[in-house]
N, C-alpha and C positions, 0 to 999 in steps of 0.2 A: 755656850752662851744660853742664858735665861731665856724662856718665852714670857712675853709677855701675857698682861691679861687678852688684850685684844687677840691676837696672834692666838690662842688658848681657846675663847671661842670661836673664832673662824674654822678652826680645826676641827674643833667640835661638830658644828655645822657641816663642815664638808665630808668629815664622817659619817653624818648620819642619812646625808646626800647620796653618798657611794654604796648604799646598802642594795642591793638588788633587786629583790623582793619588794612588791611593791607595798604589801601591808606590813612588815617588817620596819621597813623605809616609814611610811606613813607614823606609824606605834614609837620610833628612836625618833621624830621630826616632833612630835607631841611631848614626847617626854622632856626632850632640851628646849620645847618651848615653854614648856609648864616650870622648867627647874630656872629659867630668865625670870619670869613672870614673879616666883616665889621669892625669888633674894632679891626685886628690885627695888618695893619699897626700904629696904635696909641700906641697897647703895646709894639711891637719892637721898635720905635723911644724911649717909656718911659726907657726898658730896656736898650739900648744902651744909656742913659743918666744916668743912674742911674750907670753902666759900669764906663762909663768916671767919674762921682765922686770917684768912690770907687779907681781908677786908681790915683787919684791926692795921694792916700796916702798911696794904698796898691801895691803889686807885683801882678801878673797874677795869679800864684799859690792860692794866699791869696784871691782875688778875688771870684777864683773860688768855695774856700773852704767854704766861704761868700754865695755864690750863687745856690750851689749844681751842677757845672760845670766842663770839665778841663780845666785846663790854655788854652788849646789850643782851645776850645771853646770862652772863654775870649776871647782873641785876637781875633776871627772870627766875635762875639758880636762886638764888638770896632771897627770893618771896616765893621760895616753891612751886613756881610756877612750869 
């Protein structure tokens, strides 16, 4: 079975978690935070696109129920917010 993304980063995380060394530990903790930090304006503009489709044909509610969000998440996704 596939991992997923979420499932992927956790992993990540708990790897970098398990390192023993504590400056080791501290340097792999910086690095998977700086490699988040890098790709996330790319996945909020993807999210907020992927938003706007789902919007041409669903309501906020459905959206969200789509997305695992609330409506009023929706709407804040959709103005960037």
């Amino acid at each position: 079975m596939e991992s997923t993304p979420e499932q992927l980063v956790r992993q990540a995380a708990r790897n970098a978690l398990a390192i023993g060394d504590a400056a080791q530990r501290a340097k792999a903790i910086t690095a998977f935070m700086d490699a988040i930090k890098a790709v996330s304006p790319e996945l909020k503009a993807t999210r907020r696109k992927d938003v706007a489709l789902l919007r041409e044909n669903h309501s906020y509610r459905k959206v969200g129920e789509l997305i695992g969000v609330s409506h009023t998440r929706v709407q804040q996704i959709e103005r960037s917010e």
